[in-house]
DRENDOLUM-821281 format. One record per atom (N, C-alpha, C): residue in three letters; chain; atom name; x negated, y negated, z negated. Coordinates in pm, 1 decimal. Each point is the difference from the previous one (the first is absolute). Example, Ala and Ser with C-alpha at 12.3 -4.5 7.8 and 13.67 -1.06 7.14 Angstrom:
BEGIN
REC; ALA; A; N; -1319.0; 569.0; -780.0
REC; ALA; A; CA; 89.0; -119.0; 0.0
REC; ALA; A; C; -90.0; -120.0; 0.0
REC; SER; A; N; 35.0; -105.0; 72.0
REC; SER; A; CA; -82.0; -119.0; -6.0
REC; SER; A; C; 77.0; -109.0; -73.0
This chain:
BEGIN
REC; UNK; A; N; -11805.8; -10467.2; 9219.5
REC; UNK; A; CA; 5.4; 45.6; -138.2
REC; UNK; A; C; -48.9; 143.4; -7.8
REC; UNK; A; N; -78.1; 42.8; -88.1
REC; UNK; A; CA; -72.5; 141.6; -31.9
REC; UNK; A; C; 98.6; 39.5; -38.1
REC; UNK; A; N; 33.9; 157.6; 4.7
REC; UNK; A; CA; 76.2; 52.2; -96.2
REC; UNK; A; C; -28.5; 8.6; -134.2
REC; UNK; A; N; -174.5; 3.3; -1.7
REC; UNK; A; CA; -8.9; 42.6; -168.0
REC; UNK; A; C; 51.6; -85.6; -79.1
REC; UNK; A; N; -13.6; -163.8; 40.4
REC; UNK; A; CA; 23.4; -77.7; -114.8
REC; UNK; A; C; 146.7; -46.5; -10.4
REC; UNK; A; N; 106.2; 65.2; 75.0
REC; UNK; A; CA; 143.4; -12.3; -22.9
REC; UNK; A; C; 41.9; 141.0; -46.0
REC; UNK; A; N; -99.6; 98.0; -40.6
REC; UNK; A; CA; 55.0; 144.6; 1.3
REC; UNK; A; C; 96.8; 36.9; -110.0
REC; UNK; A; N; 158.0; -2.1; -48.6
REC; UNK; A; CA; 62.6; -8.3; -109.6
REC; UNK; A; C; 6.9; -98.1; -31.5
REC; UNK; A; N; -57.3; -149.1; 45.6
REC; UNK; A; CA; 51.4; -108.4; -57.1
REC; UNK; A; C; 149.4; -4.9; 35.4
REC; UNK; A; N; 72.7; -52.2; -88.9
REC; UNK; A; CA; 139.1; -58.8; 38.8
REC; UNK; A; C; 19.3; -142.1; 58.0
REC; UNK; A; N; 72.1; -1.9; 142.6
REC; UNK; A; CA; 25.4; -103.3; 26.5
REC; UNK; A; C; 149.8; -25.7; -7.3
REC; UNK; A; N; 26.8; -137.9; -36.0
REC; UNK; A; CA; 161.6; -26.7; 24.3
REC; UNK; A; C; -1.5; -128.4; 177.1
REC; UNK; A; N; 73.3; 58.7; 27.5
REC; UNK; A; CA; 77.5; -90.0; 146.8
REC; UNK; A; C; 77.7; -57.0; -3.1
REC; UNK; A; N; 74.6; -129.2; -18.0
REC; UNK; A; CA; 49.2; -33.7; 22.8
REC; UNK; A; C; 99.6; -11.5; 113.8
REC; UNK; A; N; 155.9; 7.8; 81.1
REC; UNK; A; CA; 3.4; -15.4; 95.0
REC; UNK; A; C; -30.1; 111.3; 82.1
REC; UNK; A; N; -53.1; 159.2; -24.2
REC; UNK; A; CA; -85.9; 84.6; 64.0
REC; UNK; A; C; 116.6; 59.2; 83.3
REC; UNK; A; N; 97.6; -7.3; 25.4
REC; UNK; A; CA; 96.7; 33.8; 95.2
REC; UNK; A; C; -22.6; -31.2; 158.7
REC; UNK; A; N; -38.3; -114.7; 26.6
REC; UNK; A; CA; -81.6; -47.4; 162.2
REC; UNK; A; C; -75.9; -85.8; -25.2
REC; UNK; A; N; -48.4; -9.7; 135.8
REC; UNK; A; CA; -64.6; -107.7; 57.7
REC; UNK; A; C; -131.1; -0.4; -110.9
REC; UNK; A; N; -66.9; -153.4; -52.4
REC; UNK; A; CA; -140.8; -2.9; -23.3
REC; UNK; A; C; 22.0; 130.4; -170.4
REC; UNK; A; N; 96.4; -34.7; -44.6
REC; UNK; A; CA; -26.2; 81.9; -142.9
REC; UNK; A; C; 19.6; 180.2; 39.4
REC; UNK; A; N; 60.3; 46.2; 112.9
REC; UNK; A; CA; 16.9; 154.2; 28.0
REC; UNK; A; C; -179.3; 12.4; 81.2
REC; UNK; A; N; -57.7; -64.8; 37.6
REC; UNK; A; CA; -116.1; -40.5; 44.6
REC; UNK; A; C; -125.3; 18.8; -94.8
REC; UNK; A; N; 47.1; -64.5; -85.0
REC; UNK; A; CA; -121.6; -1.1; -71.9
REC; UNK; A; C; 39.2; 127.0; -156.5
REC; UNK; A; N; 77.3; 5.8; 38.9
REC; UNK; A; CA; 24.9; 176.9; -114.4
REC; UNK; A; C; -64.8; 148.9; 60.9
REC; UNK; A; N; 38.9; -73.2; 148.5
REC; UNK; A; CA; -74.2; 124.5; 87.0
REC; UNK; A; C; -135.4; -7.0; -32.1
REC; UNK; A; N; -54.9; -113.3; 44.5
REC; UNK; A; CA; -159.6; -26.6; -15.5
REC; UNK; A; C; -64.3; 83.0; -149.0
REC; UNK; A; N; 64.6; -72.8; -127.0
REC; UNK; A; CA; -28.6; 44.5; -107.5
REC; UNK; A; C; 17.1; 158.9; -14.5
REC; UNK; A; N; 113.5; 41.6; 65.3
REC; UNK; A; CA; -24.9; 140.0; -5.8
REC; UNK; A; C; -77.5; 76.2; 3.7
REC; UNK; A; N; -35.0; -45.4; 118.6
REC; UNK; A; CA; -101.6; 81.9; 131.0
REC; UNK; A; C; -115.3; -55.9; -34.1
REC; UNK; A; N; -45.3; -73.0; -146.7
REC; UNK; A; CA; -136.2; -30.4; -12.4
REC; UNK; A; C; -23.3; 84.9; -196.9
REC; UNK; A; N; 131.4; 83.6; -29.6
REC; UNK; A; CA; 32.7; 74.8; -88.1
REC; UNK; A; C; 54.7; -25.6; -109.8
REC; UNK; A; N; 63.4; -128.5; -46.7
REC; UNK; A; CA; 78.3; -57.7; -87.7
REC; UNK; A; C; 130.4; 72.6; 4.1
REC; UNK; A; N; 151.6; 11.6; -127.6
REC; UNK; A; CA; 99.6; 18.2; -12.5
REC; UNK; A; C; 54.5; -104.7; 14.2
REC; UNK; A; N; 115.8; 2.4; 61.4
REC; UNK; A; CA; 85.7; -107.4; 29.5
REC; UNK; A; C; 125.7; -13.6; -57.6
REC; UNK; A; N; 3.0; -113.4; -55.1
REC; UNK; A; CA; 189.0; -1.8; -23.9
REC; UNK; A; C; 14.8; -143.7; 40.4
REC; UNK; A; N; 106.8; 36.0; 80.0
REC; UNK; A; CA; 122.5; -29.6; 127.9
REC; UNK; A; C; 29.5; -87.6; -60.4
REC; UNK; A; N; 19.9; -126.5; 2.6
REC; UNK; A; CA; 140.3; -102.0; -83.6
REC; UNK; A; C; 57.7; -37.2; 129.3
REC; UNK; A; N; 118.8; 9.7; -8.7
REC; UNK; A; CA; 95.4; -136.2; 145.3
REC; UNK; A; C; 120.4; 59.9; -41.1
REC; UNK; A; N; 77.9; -140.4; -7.0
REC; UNK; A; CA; 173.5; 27.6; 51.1
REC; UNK; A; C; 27.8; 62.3; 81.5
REC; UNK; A; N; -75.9; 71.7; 106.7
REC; UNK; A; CA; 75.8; 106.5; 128.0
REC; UNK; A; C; -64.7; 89.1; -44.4
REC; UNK; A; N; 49.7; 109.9; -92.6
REC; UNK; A; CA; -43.1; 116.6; -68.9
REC; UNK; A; C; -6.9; 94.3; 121.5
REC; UNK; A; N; 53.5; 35.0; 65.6
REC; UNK; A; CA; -24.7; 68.9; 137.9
REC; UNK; A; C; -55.8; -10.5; 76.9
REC; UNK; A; N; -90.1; -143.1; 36.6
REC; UNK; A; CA; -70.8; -52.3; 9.1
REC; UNK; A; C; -162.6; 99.2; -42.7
REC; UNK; A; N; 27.2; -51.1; -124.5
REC; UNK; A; CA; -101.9; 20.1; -113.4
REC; UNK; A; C; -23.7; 164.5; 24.0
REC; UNK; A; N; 109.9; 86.9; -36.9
REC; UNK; A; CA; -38.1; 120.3; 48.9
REC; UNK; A; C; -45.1; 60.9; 164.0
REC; UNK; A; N; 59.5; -93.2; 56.0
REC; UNK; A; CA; -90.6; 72.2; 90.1
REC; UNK; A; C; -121.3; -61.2; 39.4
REC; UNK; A; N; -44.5; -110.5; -31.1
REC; UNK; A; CA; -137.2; -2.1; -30.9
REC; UNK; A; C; -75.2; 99.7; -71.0
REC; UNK; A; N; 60.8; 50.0; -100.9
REC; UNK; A; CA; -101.7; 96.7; -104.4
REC; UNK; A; C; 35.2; 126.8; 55.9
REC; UNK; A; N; 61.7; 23.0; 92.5
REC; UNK; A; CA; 0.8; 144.9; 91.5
REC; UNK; A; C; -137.7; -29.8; 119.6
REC; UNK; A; N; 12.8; -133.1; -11.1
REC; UNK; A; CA; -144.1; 38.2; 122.1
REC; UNK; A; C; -121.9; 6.5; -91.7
REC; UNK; A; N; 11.8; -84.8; -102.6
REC; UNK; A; CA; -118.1; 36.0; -86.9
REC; UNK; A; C; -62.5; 129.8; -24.1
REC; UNK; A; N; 140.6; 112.6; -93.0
REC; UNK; A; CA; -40.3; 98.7; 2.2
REC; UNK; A; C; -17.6; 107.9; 90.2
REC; UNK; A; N; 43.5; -62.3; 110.0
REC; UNK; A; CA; -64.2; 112.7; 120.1
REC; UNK; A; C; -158.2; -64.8; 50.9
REC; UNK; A; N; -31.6; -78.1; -63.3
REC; UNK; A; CA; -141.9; -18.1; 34.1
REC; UNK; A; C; -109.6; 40.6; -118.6
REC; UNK; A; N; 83.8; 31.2; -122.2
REC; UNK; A; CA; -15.4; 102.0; -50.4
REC; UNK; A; C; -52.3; -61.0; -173.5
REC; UNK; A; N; 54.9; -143.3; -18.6
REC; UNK; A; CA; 66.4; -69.1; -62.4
REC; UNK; A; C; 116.8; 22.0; -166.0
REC; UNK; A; N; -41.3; -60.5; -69.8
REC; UNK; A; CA; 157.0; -2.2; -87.4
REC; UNK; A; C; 19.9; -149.5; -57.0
REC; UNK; A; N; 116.2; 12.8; -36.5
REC; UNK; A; CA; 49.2; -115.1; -84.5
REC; UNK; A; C; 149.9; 16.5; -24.6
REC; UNK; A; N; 26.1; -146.4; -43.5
REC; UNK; A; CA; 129.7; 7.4; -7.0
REC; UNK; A; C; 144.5; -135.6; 72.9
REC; UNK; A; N; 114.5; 11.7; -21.0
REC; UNK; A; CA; 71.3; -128.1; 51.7
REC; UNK; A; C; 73.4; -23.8; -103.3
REC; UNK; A; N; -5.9; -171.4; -22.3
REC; UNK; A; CA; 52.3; -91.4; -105.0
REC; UNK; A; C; 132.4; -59.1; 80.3
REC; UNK; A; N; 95.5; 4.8; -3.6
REC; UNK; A; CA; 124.3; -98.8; 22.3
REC; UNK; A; C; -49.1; -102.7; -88.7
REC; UNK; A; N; -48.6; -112.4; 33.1
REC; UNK; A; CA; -4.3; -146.5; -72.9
REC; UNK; A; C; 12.6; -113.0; 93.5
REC; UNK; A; N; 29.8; -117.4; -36.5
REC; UNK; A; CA; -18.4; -153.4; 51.9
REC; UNK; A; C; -93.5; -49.4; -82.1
REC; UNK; A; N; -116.8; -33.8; 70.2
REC; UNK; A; CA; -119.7; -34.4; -21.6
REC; UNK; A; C; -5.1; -152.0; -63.2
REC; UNK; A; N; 159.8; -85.9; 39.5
REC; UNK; A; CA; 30.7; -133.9; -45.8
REC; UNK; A; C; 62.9; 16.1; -150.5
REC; UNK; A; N; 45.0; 128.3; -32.7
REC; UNK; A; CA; 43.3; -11.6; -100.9
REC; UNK; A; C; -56.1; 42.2; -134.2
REC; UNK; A; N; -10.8; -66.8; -98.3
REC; UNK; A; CA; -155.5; 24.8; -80.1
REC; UNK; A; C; 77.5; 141.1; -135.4
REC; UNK; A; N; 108.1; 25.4; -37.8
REC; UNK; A; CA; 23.6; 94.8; -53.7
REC; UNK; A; C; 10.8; 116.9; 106.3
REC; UNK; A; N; 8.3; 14.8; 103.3
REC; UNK; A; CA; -37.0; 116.9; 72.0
REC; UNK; A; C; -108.1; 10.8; 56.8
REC; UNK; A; N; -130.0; -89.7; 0.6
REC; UNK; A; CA; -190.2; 23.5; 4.4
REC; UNK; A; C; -13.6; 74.7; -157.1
REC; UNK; A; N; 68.5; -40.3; -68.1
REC; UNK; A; CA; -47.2; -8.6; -144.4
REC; UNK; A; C; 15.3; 160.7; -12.3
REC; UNK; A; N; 125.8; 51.6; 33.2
REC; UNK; A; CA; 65.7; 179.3; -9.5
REC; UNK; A; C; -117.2; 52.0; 152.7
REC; UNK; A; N; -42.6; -74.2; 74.9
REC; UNK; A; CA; -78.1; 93.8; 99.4
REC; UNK; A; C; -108.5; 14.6; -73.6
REC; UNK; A; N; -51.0; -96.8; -58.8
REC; UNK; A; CA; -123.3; 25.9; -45.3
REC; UNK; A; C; -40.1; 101.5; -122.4
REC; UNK; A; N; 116.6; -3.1; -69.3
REC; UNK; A; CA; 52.3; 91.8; -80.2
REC; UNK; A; C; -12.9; 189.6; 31.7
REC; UNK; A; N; 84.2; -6.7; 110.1
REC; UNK; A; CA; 13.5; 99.0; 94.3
REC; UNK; A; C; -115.4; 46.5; 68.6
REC; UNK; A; N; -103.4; -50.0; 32.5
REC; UNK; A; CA; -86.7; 49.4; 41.2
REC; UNK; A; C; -122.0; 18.6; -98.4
REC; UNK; A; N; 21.8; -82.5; -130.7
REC; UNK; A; CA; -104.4; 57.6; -67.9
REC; UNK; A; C; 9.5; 145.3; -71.9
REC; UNK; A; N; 153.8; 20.7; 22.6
REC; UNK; A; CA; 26.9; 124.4; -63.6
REC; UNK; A; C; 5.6; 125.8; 59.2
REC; UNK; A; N; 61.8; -2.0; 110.0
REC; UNK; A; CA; -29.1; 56.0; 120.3
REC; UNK; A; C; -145.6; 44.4; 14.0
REC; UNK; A; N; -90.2; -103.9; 75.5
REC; UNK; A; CA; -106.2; -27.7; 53.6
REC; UNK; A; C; -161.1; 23.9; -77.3
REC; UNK; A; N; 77.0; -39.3; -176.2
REC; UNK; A; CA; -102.7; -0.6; -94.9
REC; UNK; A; C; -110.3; -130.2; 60.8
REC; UNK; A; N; 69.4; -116.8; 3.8
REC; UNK; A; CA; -47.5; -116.5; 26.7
REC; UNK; A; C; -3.7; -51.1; 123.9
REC; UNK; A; N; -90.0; -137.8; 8.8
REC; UNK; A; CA; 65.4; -60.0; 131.0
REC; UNK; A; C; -155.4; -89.5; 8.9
REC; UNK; A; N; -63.6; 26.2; 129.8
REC; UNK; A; CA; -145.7; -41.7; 29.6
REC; UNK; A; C; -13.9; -113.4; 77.2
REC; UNK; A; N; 102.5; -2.2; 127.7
REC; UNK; A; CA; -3.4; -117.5; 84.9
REC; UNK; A; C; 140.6; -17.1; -10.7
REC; UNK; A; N; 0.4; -120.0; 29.3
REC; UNK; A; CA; 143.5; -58.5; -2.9
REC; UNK; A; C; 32.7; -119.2; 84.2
């Protein structure tokens, strides 16, 4: 991925706490997109976005369950307001 064409896009992660979704938030980072965090292990989630922003990175972390459709509904919410919209998802 170029950086130019993720540069300020917003991405949302699903899951971005480990394994393939803390994976691929990194990737998006580090190719210049903002990130916001969603996963039930909010500690998790933050310290994913501590390695982000030491790679020099921002975004943010969502406490949500991705199964539950009134709390996608408040993330999505949350990050458009936050974020000023939402590019990949």
């Amino acid at each position: 991925m170029a950086e130019a064409q993720l540069n300020n896009r917003v991405a949302l992660v699903t899951g971005g706490a480990s394994g393939i979704g803390r994976a691929s938030a990194l990737a998006l980072a580090s190719a210049g997109a903002v990130i916001a965090l969603a996963d039930i292990d909010e500690s998790g989630a933050h310290a994913a976005l501590e390695e982000i922003v030491a790679l020099g990175g921002r975004g943010i972390v969502i406490r949500a369950d991705a199964t539950e459709e009134a709390e996608v509904a408040a993330m999505i919410e949350r990050i458009v307001a936050e974020l000023g919209g939402l590019d990949i998802g």
